[in-house]
C-alpha positions as CSV (number, residue, x, y, z in Angstrom):
1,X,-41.0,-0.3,-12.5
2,X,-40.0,-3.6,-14.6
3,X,-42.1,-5.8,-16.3
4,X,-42.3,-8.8,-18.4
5,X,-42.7,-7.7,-22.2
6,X,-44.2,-10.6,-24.3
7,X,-43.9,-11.0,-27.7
8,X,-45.1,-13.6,-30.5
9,X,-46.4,-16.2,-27.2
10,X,-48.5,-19.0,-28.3
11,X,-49.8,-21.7,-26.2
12,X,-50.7,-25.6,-26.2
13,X,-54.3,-26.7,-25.6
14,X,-53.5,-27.5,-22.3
15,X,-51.6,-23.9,-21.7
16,X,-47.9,-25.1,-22.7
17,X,-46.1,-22.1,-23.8
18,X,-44.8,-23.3,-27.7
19,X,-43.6,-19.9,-28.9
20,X,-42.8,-16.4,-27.5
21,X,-39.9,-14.2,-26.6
22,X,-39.8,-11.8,-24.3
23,X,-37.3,-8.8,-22.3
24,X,-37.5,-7.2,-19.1
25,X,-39.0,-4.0,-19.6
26,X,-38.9,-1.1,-17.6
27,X,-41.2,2.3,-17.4
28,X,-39.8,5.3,-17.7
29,X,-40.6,9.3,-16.6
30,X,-40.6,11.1,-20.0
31,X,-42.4,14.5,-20.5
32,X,-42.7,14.4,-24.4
33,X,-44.4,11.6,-24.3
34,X,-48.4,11.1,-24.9
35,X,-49.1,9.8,-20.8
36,X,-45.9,11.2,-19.4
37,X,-43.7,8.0,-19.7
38,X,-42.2,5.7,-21.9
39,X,-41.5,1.8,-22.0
40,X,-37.5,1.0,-22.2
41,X,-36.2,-2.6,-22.7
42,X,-33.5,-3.4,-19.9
43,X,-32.3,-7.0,-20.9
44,X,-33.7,-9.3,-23.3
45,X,-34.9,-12.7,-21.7
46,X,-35.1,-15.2,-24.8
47,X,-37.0,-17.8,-25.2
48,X,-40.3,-18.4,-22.9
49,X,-39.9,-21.4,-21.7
50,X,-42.9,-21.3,-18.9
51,X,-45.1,-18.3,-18.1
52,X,-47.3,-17.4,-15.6
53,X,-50.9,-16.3,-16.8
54,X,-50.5,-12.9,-15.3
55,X,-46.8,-13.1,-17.4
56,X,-45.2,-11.6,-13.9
57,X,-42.8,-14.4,-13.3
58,X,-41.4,-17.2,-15.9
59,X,-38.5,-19.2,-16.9
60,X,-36.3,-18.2,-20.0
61,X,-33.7,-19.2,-22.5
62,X,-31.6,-16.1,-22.3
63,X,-28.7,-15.7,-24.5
64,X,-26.6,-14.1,-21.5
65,X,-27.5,-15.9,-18.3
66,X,-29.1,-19.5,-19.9
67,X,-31.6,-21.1,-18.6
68,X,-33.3,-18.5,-15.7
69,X,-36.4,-17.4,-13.6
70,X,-37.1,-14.3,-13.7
71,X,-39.8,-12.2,-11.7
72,X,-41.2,-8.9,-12.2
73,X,-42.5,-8.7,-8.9
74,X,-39.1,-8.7,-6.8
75,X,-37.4,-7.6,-10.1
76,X,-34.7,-10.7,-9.2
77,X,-33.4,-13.9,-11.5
78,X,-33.5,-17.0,-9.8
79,X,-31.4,-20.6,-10.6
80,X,-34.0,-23.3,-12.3
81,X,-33.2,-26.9,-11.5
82,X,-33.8,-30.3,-12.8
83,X,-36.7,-31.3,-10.7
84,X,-38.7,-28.2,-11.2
85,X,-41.7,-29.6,-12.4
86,X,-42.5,-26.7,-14.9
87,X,-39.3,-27.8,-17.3
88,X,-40.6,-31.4,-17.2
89,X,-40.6,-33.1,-20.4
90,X,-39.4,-30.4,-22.5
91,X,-35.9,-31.3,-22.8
92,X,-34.2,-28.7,-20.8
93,X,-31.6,-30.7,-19.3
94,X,-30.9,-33.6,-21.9
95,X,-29.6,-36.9,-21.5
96,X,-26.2,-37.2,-22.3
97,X,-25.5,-39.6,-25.3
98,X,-24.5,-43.2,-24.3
99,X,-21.1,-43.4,-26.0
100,X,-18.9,-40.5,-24.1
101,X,-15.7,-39.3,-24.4
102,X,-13.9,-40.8,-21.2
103,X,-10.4,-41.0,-21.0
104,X,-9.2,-37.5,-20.7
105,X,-11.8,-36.5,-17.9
106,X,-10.9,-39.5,-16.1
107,X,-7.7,-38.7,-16.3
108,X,-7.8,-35.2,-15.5
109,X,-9.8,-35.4,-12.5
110,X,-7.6,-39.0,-11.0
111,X,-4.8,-36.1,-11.3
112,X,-6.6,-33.7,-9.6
113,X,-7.3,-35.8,-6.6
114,X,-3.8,-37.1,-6.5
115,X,-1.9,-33.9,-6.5
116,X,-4.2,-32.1,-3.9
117,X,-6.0,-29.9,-6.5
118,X,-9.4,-31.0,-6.5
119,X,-9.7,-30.7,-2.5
120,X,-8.5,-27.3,-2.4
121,X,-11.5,-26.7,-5.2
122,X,-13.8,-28.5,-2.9
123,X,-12.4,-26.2,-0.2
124,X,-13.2,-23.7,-1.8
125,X,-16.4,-23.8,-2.9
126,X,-18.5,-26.0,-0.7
127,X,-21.6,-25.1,-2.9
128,X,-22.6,-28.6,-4.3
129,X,-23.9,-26.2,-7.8
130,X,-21.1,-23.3,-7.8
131,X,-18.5,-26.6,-7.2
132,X,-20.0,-28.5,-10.1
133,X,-20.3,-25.3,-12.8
134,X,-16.5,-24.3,-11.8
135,X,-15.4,-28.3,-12.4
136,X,-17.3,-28.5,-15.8
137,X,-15.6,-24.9,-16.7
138,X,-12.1,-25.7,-15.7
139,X,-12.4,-29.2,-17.9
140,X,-13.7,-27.2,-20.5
141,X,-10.6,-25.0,-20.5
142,X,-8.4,-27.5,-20.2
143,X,-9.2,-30.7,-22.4
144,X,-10.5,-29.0,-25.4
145,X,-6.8,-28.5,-26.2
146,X,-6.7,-25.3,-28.2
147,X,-10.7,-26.3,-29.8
148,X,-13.3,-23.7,-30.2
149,X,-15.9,-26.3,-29.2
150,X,-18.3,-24.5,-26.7
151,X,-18.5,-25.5,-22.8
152,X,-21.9,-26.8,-23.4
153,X,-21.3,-28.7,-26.1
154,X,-18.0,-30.1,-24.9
155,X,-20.0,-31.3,-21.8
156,X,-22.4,-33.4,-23.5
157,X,-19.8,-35.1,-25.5
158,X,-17.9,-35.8,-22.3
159,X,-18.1,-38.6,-19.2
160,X,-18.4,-35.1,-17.4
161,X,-22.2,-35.3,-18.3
162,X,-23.1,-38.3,-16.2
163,X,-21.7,-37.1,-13.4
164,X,-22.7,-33.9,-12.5
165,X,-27.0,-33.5,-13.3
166,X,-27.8,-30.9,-11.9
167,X,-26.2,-28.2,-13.9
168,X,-28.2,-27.5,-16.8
169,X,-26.2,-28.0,-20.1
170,X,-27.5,-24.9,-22.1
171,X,-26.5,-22.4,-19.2
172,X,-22.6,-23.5,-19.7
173,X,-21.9,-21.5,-22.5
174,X,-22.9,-17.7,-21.3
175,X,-22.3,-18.7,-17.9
176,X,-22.8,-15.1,-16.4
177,X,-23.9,-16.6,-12.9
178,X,-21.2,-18.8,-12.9
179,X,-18.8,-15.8,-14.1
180,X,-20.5,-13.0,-11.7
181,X,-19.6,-15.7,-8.4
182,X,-16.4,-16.0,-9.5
183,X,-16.1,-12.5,-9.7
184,X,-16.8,-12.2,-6.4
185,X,-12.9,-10.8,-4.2
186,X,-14.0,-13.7,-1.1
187,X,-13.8,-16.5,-4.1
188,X,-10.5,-15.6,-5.0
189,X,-8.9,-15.1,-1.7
190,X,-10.6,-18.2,-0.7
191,X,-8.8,-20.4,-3.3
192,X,-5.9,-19.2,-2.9
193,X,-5.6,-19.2,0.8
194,X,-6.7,-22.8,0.7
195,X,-4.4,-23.5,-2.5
196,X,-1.2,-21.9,-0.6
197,X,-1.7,-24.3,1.8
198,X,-2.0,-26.7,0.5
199,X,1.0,-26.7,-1.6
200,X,3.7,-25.2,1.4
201,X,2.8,-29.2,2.6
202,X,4.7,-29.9,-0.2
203,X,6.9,-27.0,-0.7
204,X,7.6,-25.8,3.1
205,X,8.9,-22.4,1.4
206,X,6.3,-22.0,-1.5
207,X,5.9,-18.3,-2.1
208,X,8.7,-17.0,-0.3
209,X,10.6,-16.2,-3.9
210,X,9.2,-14.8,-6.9
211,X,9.0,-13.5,-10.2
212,X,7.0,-10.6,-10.4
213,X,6.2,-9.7,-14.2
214,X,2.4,-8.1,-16.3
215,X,1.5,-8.7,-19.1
216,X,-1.3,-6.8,-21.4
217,X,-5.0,-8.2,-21.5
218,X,-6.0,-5.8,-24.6
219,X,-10.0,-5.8,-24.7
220,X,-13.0,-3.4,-25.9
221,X,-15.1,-4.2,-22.5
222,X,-17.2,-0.8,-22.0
223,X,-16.5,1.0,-19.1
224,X,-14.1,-1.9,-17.4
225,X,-12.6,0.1,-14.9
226,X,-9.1,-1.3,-15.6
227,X,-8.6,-0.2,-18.7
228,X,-6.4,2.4,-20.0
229,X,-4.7,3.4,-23.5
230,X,-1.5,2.2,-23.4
231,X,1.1,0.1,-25.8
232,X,3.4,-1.9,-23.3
233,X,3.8,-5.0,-24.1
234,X,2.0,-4.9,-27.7
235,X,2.5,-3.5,-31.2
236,X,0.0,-0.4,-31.2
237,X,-1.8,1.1,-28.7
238,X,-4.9,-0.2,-27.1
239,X,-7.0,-0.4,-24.7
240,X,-5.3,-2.5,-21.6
241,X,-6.2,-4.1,-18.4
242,X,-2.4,-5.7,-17.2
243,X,-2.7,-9.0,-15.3
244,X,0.4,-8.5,-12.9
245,X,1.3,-12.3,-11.8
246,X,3.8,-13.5,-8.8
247,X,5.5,-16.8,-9.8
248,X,6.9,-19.3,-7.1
249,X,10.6,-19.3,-8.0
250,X,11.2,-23.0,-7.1
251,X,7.8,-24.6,-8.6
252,X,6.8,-22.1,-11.3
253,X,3.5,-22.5,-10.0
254,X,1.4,-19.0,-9.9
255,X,1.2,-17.8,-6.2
256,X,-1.1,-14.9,-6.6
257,X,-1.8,-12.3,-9.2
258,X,-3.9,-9.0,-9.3
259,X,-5.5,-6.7,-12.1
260,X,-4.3,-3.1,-12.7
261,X,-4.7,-0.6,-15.2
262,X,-3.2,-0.8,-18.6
263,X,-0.8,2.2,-18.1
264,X,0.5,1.5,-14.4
265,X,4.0,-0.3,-14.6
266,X,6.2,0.9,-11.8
267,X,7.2,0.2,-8.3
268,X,3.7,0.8,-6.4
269,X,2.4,-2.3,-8.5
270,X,5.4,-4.2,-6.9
271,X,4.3,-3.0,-3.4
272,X,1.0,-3.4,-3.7
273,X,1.6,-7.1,-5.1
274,X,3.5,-7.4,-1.9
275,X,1.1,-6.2,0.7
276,X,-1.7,-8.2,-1.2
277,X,0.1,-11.5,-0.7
278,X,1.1,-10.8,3.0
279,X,-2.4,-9.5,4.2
280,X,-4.1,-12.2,2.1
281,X,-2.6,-15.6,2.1
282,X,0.1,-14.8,4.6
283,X,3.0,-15.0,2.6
284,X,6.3,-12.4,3.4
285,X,8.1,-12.0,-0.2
286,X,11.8,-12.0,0.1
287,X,13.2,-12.7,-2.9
288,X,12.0,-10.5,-6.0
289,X,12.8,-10.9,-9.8
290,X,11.9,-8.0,-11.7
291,X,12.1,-6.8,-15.4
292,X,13.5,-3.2,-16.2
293,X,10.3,-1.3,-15.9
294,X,9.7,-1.8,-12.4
295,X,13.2,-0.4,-11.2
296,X,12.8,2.9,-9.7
297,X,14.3,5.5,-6.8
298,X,11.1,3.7,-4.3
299,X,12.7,-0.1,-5.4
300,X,16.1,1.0,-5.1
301,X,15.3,2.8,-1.4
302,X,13.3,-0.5,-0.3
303,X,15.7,-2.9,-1.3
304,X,19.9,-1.9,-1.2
305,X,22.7,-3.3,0.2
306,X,22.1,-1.8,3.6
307,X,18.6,-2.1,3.8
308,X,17.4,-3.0,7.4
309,X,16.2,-7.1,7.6
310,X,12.5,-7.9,7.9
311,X,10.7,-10.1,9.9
312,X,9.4,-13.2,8.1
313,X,6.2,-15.0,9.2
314,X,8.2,-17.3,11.6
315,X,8.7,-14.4,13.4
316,X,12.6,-14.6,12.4
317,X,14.2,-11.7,10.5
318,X,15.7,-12.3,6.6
319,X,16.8,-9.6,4.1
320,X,14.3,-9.4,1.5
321,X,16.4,-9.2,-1.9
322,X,15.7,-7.9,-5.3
323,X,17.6,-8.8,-8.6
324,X,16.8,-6.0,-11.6
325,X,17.7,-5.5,-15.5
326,X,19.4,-2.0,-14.8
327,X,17.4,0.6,-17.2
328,X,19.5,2.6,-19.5
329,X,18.3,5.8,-18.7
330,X,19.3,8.8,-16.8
331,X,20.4,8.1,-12.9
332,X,21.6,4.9,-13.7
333,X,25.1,4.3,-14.5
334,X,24.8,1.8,-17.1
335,X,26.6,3.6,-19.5
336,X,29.7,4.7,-17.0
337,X,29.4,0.9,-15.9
338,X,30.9,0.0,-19.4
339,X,33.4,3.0,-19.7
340,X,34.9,1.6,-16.1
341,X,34.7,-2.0,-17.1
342,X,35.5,-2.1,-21.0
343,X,39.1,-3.3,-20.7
344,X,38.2,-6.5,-19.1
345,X,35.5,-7.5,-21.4
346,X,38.2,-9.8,-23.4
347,X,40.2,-10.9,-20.2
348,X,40.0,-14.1,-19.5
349,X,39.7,-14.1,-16.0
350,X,35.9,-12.4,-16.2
351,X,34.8,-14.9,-19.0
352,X,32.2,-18.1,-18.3
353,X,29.8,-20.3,-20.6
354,X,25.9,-20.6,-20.2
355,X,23.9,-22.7,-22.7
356,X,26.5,-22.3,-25.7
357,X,27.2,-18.4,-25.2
358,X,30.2,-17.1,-23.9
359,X,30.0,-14.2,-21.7
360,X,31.9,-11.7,-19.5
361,X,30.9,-11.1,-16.2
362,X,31.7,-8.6,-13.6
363,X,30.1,-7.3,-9.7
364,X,30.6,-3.6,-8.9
365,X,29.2,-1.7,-6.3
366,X,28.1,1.2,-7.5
367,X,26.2,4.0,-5.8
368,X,22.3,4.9,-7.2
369,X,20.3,7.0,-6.0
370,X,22.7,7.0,-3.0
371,X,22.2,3.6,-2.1
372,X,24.7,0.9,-2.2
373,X,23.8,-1.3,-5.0
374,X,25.3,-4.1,-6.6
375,X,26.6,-4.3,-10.5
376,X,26.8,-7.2,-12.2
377,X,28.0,-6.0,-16.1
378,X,27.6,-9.0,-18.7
379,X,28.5,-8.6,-22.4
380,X,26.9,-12.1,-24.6
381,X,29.5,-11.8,-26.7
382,X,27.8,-14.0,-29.3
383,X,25.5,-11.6,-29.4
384,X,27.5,-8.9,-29.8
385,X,29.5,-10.0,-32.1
386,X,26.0,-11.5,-34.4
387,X,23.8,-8.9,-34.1
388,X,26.7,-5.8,-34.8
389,X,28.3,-8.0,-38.2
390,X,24.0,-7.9,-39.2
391,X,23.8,-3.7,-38.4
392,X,27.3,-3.2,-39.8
393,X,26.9,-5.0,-42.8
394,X,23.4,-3.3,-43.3
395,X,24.0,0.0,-42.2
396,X,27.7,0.7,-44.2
397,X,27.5,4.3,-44.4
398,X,26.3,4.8,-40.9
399,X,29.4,2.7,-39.5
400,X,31.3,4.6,-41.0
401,X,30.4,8.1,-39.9
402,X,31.1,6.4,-36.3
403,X,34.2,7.6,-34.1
404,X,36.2,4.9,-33.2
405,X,34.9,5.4,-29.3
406,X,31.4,4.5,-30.5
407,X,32.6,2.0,-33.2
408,X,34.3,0.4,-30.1
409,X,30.8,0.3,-28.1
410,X,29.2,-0.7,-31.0
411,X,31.4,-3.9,-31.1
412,X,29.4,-5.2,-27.8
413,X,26.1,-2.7,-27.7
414,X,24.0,-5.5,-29.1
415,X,24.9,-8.1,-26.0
416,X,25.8,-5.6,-23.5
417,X,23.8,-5.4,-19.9
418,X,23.8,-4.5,-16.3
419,X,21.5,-6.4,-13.5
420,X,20.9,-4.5,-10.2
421,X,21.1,-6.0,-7.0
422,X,21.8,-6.0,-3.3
423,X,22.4,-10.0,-3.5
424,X,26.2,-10.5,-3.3
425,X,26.9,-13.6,-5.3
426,X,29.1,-14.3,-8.8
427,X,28.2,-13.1,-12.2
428,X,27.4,-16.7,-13.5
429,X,25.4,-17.6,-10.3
430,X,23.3,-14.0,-10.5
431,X,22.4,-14.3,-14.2
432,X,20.9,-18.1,-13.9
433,X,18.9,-16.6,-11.5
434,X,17.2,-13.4,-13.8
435,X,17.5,-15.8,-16.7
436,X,15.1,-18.3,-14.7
437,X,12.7,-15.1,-14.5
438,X,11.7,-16.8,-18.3
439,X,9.5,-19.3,-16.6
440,X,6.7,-16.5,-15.9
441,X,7.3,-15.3,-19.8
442,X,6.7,-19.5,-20.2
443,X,3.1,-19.4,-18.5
444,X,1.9,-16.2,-19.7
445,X,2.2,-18.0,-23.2
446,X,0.5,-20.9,-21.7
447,X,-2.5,-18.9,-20.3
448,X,-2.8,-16.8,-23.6
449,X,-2.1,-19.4,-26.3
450,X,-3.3,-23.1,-25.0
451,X,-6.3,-22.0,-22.5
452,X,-7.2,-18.9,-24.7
453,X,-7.1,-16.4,-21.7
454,X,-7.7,-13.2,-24.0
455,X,-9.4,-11.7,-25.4
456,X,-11.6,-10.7,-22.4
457,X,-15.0,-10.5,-23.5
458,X,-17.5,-10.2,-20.8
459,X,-19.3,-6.5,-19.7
460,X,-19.4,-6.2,-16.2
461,X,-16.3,-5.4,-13.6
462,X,-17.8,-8.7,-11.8
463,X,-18.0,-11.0,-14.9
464,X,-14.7,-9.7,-16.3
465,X,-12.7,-10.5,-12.4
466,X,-14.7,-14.0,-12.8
467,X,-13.0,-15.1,-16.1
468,X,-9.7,-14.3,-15.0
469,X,-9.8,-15.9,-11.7
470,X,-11.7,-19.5,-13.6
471,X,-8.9,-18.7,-16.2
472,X,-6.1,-19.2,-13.4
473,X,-7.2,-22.3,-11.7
474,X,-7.0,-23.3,-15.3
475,X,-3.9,-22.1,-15.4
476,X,-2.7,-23.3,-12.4
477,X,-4.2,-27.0,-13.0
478,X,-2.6,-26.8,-16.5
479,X,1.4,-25.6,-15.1
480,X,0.8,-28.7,-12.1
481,X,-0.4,-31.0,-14.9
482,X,3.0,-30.1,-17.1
483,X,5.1,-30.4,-14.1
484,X,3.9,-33.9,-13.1
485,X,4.8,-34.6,-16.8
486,X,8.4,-33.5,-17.2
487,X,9.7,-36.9,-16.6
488,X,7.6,-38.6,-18.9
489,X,8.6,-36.4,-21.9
490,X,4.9,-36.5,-22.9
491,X,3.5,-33.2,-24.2
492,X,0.1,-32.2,-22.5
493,X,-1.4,-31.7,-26.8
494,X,0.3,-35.7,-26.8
495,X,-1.4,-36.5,-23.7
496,X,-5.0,-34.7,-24.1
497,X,-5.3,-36.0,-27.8
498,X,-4.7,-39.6,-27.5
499,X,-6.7,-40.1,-24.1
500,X,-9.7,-38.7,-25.6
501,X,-9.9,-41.8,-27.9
502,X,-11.1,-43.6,-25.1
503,X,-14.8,-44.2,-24.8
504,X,-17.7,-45.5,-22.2
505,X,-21.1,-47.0,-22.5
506,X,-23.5,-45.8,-20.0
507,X,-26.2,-48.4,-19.1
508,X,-29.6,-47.3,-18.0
509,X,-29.1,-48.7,-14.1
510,X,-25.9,-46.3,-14.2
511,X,-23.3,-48.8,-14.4
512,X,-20.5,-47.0,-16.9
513,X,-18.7,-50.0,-19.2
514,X,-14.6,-48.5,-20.0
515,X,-13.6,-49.3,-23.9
516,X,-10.6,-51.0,-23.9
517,X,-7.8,-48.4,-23.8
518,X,-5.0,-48.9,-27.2
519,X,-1.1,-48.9,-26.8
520,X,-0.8,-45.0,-26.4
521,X,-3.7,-44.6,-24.2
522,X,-1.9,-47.7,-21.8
523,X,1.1,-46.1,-21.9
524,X,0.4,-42.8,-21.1
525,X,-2.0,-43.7,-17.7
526,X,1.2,-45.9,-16.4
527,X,3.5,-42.7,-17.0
528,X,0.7,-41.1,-14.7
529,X,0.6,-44.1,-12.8
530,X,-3.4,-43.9,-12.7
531,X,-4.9,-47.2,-13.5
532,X,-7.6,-47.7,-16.1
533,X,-10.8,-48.8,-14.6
534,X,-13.2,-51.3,-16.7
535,X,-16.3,-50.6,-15.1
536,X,-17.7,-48.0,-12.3
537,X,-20.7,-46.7,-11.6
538,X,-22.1,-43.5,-12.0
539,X,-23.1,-42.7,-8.3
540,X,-19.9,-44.1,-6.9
541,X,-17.8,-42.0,-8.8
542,X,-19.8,-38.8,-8.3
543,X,-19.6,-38.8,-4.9
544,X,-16.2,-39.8,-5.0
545,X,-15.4,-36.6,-6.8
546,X,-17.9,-34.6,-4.7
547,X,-16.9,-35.5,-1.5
548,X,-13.3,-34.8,-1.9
């Protein structure tokens, strides 16, 4: 049985709690004890805030869930709003200060509404509260441009806090029922159905081919249910959860992702991924770009030169196609594929230029697993002939001891390799399309480095799925925000920087007075062709926003 447990509380003459903590507190079963049972502490509530005089229900500062009600009686936590008339006067929910930071929410937002984002968030969450937390969390994430500043404190510093008042402030930094919603698998499939959508408006074949590449979340969560020991993709070894993302191959835009454990990298993740998409957001994958680790007997099997076409979600039938780094391992013939081709590698015939490197280039069809595969063997010879001067000149005495077979390998190891696939197309045209595969290495940096996706520090499976799904809108706002941007040449650190400069005055009858923006600030609203506004008002705009 819980209770409240009550400690330090002292009242007001007229009953106003002034001091206390307190914790829910449950009773336990225990023989050894005097009385046959024993008090435990569960969670610790905080701060009293407000207490009922038989101390069975009150409202709390809790360091985990902010500002809460909590009641021993149905044992459940409840939200606490502004008008409760029990937080009146006590400076709960604060006024924000008059001057704000303006420009960069303005800005942020007039994107958002432009390019289709913020509907598909309205969409999504047609909860006037969970709507307003996940806006002042994705701002957060986004503007504070690499900062440490807390949510909570970012938001009373920003326009953000005039317009949405009925969040309170001090529950934005441990957020856990904004987190725990979030977490929630009918959010997630939610946004991205409605996201989907909205963008194959734009892009008629958005989704249809991908990149499909993990990376490693490395975290010390207890008990997360995703994690296992494992070292891919980092120095040591650690405890991993992998965050396996699918990358549109025309936008670069993120079309889905999943969690898995830290030690699963092979071919069911690919299917899976696959089956997820199709059952969820109705997309058919037919085109697959895929690093070495995922190539195996079930990918080769699924997707070879005579693999039977399937239907695509028009109803029509395409061949779904695959393009692979070849592993150098055995049942592979990447080895022989260099034995049978190492002649040619200085003709001139087989020889073509990408991005200042020279390379050779040649499609086989080879036989693995025995399926009909395509080939196609590249040598960088830049590469090669770089990185084997650097080991030869360090390693002398090795070299040396080499026959002149392996002295010959050695001449083109170091840029030497094979791509699979059943796509039949030239070398040069095959290897733009792996090497644009780098775009997904592009906005896992971009997640990890500039909206600080890792590390992962929430405890529950719920809370833990709720970051990573608030951390891929981010994400996904941040990648459109850098796409609408590539013509301008202005970098997103340029563009959050110099637009936070801008400031507003609030007046009392909610009319919000615009600074008058400098050169920079100017400059960079007309490359986003979004006009500066000298005055609006407080309600116009937040139903603007609201009612998108």
């Amino acid at each position: 049985m819980a209770f409240i447990k009550v400690q330090n509380l002292k009242r007001s003459d007229d009953g106003a709690v002034i001091n206390g903590t307190a914790a829910v507190s449950v009773t336990e079963y225990d023989a050894s004890m005097k009385g046959r049972s024993r008090h435990k502490v569960r969670e610790n509530l905080g701060k009293i805030v407000w207490l009922s005089e038989d101390k069975k229900d009150g409202i709390f500062l809790s360091p985990s869930r902010g500002l809460i009600e909590y009641s021993s009686v149905s044992d459940a936590f409840t939200t606490v709003v502004r008008t409760d008339k029990r937080v009146a006067g006590l400076d709960i929910f604060p006024e924000p200060e008059v001057h704000t930071v303006f420009g960069d929410v303005y800005l942020l937002l007039s994107f958002m509404k432009k390019n289709g984002i913020l509907p598909v968030l309205r969409k999504s969450f047609p909860s006037d509260e969970d709507y307003e937390r996940l806006l002042c969390h994705l701002l957060h994430d986004i503007l504070r441009n690499g900062s440490r500043i807390s949510c909570d404190d970012f938001i009373m510093k920003s326009f953000v806090s005039h317009i949405f008042r009925d969040v309170p402030v001090s529950s934005l930094d441990s957020d856990t029922a904004y987190f725990t919603m979030m977490g929630d698998d009918k959010v997630k499939r939610a946004f991205f159905r409605n996201y989907v959508e909205s963008l194959r408006k734009i892009y008629p074949g958005f989704g249809k081919g991908c990149y499909v590449d993990s990376t490693p979340l490395p975290n010390d969560i207890r008990n997360n249910p995703f994690n296992a020991l494992c070292s891919h993709g980092i120095t040591s070894t650690s405890n991993q959860t992998r965050l396996a993302l699918v990358l549109d191959e025309a936008t670069g835009l993120p079309v889905w992702y999943t969690i898995i454990p830290g030690n699963v990298l092979d071919f069911n993740t690919i299917s899976n991924v696959m089956l997820e998409v199709n059952e969820t957001i109705d997309i058919q994958i037919i085109s697959l770009v895929l690093d070495a680790g995922y190539v195996s007997q079930e990918l080769i099997n699924m997707f070879n030169i005579d693999s039977d076409p399937v239907m695509d979600e028009n109803g029509g039938y395409v061949k779904q196609t695959m393009i692979a780094r070849m592993p150098a391992k055995n049942g592979y013939p990447y080895k022989q594929l260099y034995e049978d081709n190492k002649k040619l590698i200085y003709n001139a015939k087989y020889s073509f230029i990408r991005e200042s490197h020279t390379y050779f280039g040649i499609r086989r069809e080879v036989e693995i697993f025995g399926k009909r595969e395509y080939a196609y063997v590249y040598v960088d010879k830049d590469n090669a002939l770089e990185l084997s001067r650097e080991n030869r000149l360090k390693h002398p005495d090795e070299y040396e001891k080499l026959s002149m077979k392996d002295k010959n390998w050695y001449a083109v190891k170091f840029g030497y390799f094979v791509l699979v696939s059943n796509k039949e197309e030239t070398p040069a045209e095959m290897l733009d399309e792996y090497f644009s595969r780098t775009h997904i290495e592009t906005v896992f940096k971009a997640g990890k480095e500039y909206l600080h996706i890792l590390p992962l520090k929430k405890w529950t499976t719920a809370t833990v799925m709720g970051k990573i799904l608030s951390d891929m809108i981010s994400l996904i706002i941040y990648l459109s925000l850098r796409k609408g941007l590539e013509s301008t040449g202005i970098a997103i650190p340029r563009l959050l920087g110099q637009t936070q400069s801008l400031i507003c005055l609030t007046k009392s009858d909610g009319t919000v007075l615009i600074d008058t923006p400098n050169k920079q600030v100017k400059s960079i609203y007309k490359e986003m062709k979004i006009k500066v506004p000298s005055s609006l008002t407080i309600k116009g705009f937040t139903s603007d926003v609201l009612s998108c």
